[in-house]
N, C-alpha and C positions, 0 to 999 in steps of 0.2 A: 504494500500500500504506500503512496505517496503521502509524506507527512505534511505535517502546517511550519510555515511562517510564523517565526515571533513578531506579528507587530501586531497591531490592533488599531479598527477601523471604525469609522464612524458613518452609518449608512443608512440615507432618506428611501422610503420605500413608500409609493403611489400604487394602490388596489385597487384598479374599475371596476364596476360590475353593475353592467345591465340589464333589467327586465323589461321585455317590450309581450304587451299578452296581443292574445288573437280577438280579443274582446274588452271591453271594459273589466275591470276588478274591481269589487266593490270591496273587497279587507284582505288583506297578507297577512301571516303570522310564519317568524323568519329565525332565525340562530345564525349568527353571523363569527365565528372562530379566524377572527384576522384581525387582534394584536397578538404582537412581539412577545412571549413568554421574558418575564422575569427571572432569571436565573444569576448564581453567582458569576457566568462568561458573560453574559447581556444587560446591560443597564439600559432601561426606556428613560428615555428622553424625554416625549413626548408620543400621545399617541390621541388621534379623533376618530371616532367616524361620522359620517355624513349620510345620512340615510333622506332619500327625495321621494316621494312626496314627506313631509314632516312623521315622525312615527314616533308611538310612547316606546320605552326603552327600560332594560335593567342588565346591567354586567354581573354576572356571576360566576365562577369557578366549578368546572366541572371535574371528574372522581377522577380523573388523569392529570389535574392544574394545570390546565387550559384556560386563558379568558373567553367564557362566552358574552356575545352581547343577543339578547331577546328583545326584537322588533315586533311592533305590531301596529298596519297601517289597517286606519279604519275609514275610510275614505275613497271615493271610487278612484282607478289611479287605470290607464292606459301603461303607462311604462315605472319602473322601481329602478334607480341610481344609488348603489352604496357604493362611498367611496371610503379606503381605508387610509390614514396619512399616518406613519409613523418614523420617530426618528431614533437608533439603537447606537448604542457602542458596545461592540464587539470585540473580545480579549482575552480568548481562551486559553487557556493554561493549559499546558501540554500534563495531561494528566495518566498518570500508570495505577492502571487494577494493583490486586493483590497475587497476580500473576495464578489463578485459583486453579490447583489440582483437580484433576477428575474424578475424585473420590470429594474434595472439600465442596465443589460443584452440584455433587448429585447427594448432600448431604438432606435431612429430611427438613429443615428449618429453611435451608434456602429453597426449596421444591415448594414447601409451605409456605412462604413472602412471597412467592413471585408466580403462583400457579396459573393465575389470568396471564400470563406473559410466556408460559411453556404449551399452550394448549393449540394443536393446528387447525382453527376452522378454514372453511371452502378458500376464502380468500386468500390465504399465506398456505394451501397445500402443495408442493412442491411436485407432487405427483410420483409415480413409480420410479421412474426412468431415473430423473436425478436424484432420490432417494435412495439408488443405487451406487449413485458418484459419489455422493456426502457419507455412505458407510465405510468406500473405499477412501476416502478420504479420511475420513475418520483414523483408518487401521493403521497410518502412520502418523496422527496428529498426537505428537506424545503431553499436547496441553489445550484445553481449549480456545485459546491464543490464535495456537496455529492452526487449529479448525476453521478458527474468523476467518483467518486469512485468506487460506488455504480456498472456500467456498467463495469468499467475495473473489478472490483470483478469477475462477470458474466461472462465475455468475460473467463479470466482466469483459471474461474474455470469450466466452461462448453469447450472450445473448446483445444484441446490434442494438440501439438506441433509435426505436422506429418509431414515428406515431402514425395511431390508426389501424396499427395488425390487431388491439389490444382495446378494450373498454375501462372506465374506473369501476366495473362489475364484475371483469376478467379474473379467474384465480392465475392463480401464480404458473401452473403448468402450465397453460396455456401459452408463455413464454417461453419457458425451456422447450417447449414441443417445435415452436416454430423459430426458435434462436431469432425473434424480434420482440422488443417490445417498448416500455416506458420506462420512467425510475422508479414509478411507482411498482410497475411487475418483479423490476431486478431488487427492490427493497422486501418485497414481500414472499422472492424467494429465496436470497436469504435468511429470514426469519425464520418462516417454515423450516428450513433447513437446519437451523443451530434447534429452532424448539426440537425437531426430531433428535437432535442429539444432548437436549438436557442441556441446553443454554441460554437463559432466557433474554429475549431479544424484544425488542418494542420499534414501532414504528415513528417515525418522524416527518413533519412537514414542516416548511420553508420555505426559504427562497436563496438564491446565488446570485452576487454577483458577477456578471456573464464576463466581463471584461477588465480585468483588474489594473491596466497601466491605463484606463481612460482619465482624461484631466477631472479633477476635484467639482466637482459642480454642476456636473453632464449626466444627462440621465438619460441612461440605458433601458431598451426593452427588454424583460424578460418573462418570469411563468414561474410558477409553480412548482417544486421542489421536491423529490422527498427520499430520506435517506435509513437508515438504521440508529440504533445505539445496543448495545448488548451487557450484559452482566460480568464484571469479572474482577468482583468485591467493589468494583466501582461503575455506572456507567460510562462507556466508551463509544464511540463515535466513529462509521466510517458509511462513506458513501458509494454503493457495490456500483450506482453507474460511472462513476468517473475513477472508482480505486483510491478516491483522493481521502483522507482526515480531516471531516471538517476543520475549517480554518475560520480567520475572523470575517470571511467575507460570503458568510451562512450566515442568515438573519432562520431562527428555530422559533418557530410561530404555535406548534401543539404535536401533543403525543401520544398515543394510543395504542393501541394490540395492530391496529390494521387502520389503511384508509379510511375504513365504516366511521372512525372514531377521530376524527381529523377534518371534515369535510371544512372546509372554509367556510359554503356558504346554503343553507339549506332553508324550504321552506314549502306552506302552502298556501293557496289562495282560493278564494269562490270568484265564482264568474266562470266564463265562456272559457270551455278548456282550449288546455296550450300557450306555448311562450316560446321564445326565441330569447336566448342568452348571450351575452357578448363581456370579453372581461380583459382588461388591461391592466401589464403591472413596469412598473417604472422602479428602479432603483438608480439613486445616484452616491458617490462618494464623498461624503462634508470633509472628513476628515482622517 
């Protein structure tokens, strides 16, 4: 895996997100998971959202500490504009597990604290085939370390960075079978992969910045994110589509078992079914 950079960044992040219905809507009711998690690497700075037409609101903390914000438009509305504006600094410390034996690993107290985090439902099932690489894989990983690795290796170098072979419904086979997919497919096969072997793994969403020598102040198009973290007396951090360690220029927005538990932005409404979505995201470099 490609390690990080000692510096630390300071990074504006712009979230569009459109709703345009096929008819009037007469109420929305929405969960919006796009501010910057507060953590000891991320200090927020500043974070708003902007929700169009005007809507009552509450910020709350979901069972993974995530910030959710609960929207609810009660007013008849042809289109929905949330915008997310946050500013972070970013400063991750290069941080070492307790390097955890295979025995200290499969201990009954760490099986017991982390069992939501070792279990493979549909979505992070990695399927037969690669199931069979991760065991052979396994028979020489003399630490779960280098099981990480070892599988993020695989994942990265067998599955292509495609979009559209793949859905945010797809399980994780689905990728290994056709060697394309997204970051989200190569994160959740991973997962799958260490949970089969008694490593508990959790999922992660974000955002990159795309471009890291661009001038301070310029903002860059980019999307949506998403990487791993896994157990190993501490968590740790690596991103199976680029191989890379997260660095400081990963803004970590929420965290969950799987996509299901991460969705940015979700919601429903009455009125004349169907919408049309559209969503922009902008990151620039303050500092």
């Amino acid at each position: 895996m490609v390690g990080r950079c000692a510096v630390s960044a300071t990074l504006r992040l712009v979230h569009t997100t459109g709703y345009t219905y096929n008819g009037p809507a007469t109420a929305s009711y929405n969960e919006a998971r796009l501010a910057p998690l507060a953590t000891a690497d991320q200090t927020i700075l500043h974070h708003r959202l902007e929700v169009s037409p005007s809507a009552w609101s509450q910020a709350w903390t979901d069972y993974w500490g995530t910030q959710v914000t609960s929207f609810e438009v009660h007013e008849e509305h042809d289109e929905l504009q949330v915008v997310a504006i946050s500013t972070v600094t970013v400063d991750r410390k290069t941080v070492a597990g307790d390097e955890l034996t295979w025995d200290e690993l499969a201990a009954p107290a760490v099986r017991d604290e982390f069992d939501e985090l070792l279990e493979i439902g549909d979505r992070v099932d990695p399927g037969s085939d690669f199931l069979q690489v991760v065991r052979e894989l396994r028979g020489t990983a003399t630490t779960p370390a280098a099981l990480v690795d070892a599988v993020v290796g695989r994942v990265h170098g067998s599955v292509s960075y495609v979009q559209g072979r793949t859905t945010v419904r797809s399980p994780a086979r689905d990728a290994w079978a056709t060697g394309e997919g997204t970051c989200q497919d190569m994160a959740h096969l991973v997962i799958g992969a260490l949970r089969s072997q008694g490593i508990p793994a959790r999922y992660v969403s974000g955002y990159v910045l795309p471009d890291r020598d661009a001038p301070l102040g310029e903002s860059i198009t980019s999307a949506s994110h998403a990487w791993i973290q896994w157990w190993d007396g501490a968590w740790l951090g690596v991103d199976p589509a680029s191989g890379r360690v997260p660095d400081d220029f990963y803004i970590e927005m929420a965290r969950g078992r799987d996509y299901t538990d991460v969705v940015p932005l979700r919601g429903i409404f009455t009125g004349s079914p169907g919408s049309k979505m559209n969503a922009a995201v902008e990151i620039s470099r303050l500092a």
